[in-house]
C-alpha positions in Angstrom: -9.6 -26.6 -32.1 -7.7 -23.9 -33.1 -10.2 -21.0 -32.4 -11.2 -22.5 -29.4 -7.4 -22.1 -28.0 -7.8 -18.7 -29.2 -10.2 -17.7 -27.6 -9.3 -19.8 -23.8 -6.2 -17.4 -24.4 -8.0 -14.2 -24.9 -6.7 -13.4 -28.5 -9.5 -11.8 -30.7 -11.6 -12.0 -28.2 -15.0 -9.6 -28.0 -15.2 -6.0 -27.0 -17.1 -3.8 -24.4 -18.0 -0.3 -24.7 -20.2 1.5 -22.1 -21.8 4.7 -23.4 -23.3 7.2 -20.5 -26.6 8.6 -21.5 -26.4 11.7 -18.8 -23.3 13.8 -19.4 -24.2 15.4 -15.2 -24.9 13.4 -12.6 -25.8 13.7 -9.1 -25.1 11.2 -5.9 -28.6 9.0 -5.4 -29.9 9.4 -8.7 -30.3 6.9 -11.2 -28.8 6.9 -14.4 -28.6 5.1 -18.0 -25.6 3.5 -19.6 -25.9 1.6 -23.2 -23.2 -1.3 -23.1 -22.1 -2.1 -26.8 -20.4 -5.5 -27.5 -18.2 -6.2 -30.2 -17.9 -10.0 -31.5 -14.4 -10.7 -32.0 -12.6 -12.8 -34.3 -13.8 -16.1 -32.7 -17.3 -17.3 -32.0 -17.3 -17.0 -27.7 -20.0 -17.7 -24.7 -20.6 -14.5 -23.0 -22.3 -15.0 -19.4 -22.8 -11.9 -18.1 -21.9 -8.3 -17.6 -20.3 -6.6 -14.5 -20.4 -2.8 -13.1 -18.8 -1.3 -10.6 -18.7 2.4 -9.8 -15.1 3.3 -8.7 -12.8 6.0 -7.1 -9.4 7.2 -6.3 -8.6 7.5 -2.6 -5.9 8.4 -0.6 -4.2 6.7 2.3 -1.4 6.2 4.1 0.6 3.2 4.8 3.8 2.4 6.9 7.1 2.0 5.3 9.3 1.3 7.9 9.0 3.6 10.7 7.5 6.5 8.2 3.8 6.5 6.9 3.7 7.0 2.9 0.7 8.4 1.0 -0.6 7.1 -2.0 -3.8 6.9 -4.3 -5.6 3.3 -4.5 -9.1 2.4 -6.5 -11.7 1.5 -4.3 -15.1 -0.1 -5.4 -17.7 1.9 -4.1 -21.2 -0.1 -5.7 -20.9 -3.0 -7.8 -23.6 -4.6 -9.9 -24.1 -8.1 -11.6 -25.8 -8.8 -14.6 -25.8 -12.6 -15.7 -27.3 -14.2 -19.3 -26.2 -15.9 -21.5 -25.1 -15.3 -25.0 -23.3 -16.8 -28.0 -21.8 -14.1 -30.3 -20.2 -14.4 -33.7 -17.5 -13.4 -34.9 -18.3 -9.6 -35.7 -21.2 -9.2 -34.5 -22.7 -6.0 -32.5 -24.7 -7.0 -29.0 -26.5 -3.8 -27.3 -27.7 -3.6 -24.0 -29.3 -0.9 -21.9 -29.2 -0.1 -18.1 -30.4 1.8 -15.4 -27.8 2.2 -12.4 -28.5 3.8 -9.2 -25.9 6.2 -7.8 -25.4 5.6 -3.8 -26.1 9.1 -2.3 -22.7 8.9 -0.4 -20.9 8.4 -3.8 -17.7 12.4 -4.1 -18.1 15.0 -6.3 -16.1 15.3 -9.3 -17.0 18.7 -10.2 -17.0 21.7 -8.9 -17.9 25.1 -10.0 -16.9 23.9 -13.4 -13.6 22.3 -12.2 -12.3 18.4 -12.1 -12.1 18.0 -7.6 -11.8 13.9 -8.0 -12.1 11.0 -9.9 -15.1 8.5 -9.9 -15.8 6.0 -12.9 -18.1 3.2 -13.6 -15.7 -0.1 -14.9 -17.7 -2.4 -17.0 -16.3 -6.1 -16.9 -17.5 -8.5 -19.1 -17.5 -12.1 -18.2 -16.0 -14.5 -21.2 -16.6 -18.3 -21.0 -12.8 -19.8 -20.8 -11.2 -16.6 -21.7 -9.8 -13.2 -20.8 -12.5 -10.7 -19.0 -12.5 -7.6 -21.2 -13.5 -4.3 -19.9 -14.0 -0.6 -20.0 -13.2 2.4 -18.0 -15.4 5.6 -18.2 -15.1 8.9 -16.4 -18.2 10.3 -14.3 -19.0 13.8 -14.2 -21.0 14.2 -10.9 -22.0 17.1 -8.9 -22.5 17.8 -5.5 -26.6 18.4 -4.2 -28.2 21.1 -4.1 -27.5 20.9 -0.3 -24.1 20.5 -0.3 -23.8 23.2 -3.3 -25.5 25.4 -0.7 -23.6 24.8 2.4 -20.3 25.4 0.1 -21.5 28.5 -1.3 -22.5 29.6 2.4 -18.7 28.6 3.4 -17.4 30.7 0.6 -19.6 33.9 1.3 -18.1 33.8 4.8 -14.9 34.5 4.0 -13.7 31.3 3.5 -11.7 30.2 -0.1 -11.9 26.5 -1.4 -8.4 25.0 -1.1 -8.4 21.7 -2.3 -10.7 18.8 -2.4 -9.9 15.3 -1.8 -11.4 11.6 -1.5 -10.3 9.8 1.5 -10.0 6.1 2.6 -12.3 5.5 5.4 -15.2 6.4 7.3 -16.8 9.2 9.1 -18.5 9.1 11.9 -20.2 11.9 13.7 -23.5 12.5 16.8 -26.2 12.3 14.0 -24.8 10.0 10.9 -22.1 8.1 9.8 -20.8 6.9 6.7 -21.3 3.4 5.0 -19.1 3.9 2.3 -15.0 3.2 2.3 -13.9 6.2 1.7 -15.4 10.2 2.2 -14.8 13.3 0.1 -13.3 16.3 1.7 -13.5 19.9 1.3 -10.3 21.5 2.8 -11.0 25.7 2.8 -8.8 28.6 4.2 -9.5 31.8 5.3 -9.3 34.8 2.9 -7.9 36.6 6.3 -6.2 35.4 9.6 -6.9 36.5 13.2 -4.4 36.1 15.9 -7.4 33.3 17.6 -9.3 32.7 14.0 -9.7 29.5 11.7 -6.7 28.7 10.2 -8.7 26.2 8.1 -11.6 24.4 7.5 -12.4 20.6 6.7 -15.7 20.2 5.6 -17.4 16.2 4.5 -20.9 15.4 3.7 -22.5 12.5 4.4 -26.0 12.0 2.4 -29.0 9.2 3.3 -31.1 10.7 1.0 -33.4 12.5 3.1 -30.5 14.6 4.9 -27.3 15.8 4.6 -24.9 15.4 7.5 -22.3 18.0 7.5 -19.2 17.6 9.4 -16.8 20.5 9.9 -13.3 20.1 11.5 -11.9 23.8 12.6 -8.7 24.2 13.0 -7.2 27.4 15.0 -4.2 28.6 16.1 -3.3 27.7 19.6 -6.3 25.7 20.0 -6.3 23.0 18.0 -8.9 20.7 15.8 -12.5 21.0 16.8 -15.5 19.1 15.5 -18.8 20.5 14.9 -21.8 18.7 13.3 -25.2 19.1 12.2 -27.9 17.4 9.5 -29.7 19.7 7.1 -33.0 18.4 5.3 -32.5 18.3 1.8 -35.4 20.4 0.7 -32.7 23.0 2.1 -31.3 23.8 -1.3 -30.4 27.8 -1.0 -27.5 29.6 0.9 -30.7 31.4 3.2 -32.3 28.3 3.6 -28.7 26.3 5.0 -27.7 29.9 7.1 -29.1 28.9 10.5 -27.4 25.0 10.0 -24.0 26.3 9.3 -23.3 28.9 10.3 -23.2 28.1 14.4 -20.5 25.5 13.6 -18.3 28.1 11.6 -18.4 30.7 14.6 
């Protein structure tokens, strides 16, 4: 009776641990985890295993007659995985799976710098006790396309500012998002003209096939402009993404 209230309560309860088998990945691959489980001090029913691939967003909400910015978590994919197991008291359950990026899913790093934060939460689901769970980081990197277009940006005189993940959509003539939320590339000119970009806004949006690529151009005395375009994604060079982009930067 006693290690049954123990466990309902959630004290020395099992442990998950979810190793990533890739250290890189990239937006609509697949990918491997290994999911080690930990008996606790008290036999317990495990029913199942939960994933969800996660980020930090920003967005705005009212606060009287201001708007405030903060950072919330948004699921982005989420995966269920029900069985049924009893494990003792110390013993060591593995598991492997194969998880499949959505091809919309930000960037975390770029040119060898942390740009965002995406991780995959493993949840695992206790019989009449406390969930436990694990948080791991994802490295992922943008496509080969989109590495192209921001090299292209970059050669034109353009400087990466800042990156950042949005709550949202996008929506443009020739795609739109399905995700809630959209990364952001935010770039400045290395030099300013009296009529010239004061800053670029640059999001991707990826079916698998082609890259959508919106760009919002900002210009003194002028004001925000949108241009759009969708590049194949056998386009994977700064020659081969030229003709795409650089009509919408002029």
């Amino acid at each position: 009776m006693l290690k049954q209230l123990l466990a309902s309560v959630g004290i020395g309860k099992a442990k998950v641990d979810t190793l990533l088998l890739s250290d890189k990945l990239q937006a609509g691959q697949t990918f491997d985890i290994e999911v080690v489980i930990q008996g606790g001090d008290v036999e317990q029913q495990l029913q199942g295993l939960e994933f969800a691939v996660m980020a930090s967003a920003k967005t705005e909400a009212d606060l009287g007659e201001s708007e405030v910015e903060y950072n919330k978590s948004v699921v982005l994919q989420s995966w269920q995985q029900s069985f049924s197991l009893l494990i003792q008291p110390g013993e060591t359950v593995t598991k492997q799976f194969t998880l499949d990026l959505h091809p919309e899913v930000p960037a975390t790093y770029l040119f060898g710098h942390q740009i965002s934060k995406v991780w995959l939460q493993t949840g695992l689901d206790i019989k009449s006790g406390l969930d436990a769970s694990d948080k791991d980081g994802l490295t992922i990197e943008p496509s080969k396309t989109q590495l192209a277009v921001l090299k292209l940006i970059s050669d034109s005189g353009y400087r990466l500012f800042k990156s950042d993940i949005e709550f949202g959509g996008v929506r443009a003539h020739e795609f739109m998002s399905h995700l809630p939320c959209y990364q952001e590339y935010e770039f400045k000119p290395e030099s300013r003209s009296l009529f010239g970009a004061r800053e670029l806004e640059v999001t991707f949006v990826d079916n698998g096939t082609e890259t959508g690529v919106l760009i919002e151009v900002d210009r003194a005395f002028l004001g925000d402009g949108y241009k759009s375009t969708s590049i194949p994604n056998s386009c994977t060079t700064t020659e081969s993404v030229r003709s795409y982009i650089e009509p919408l930067l002029g």
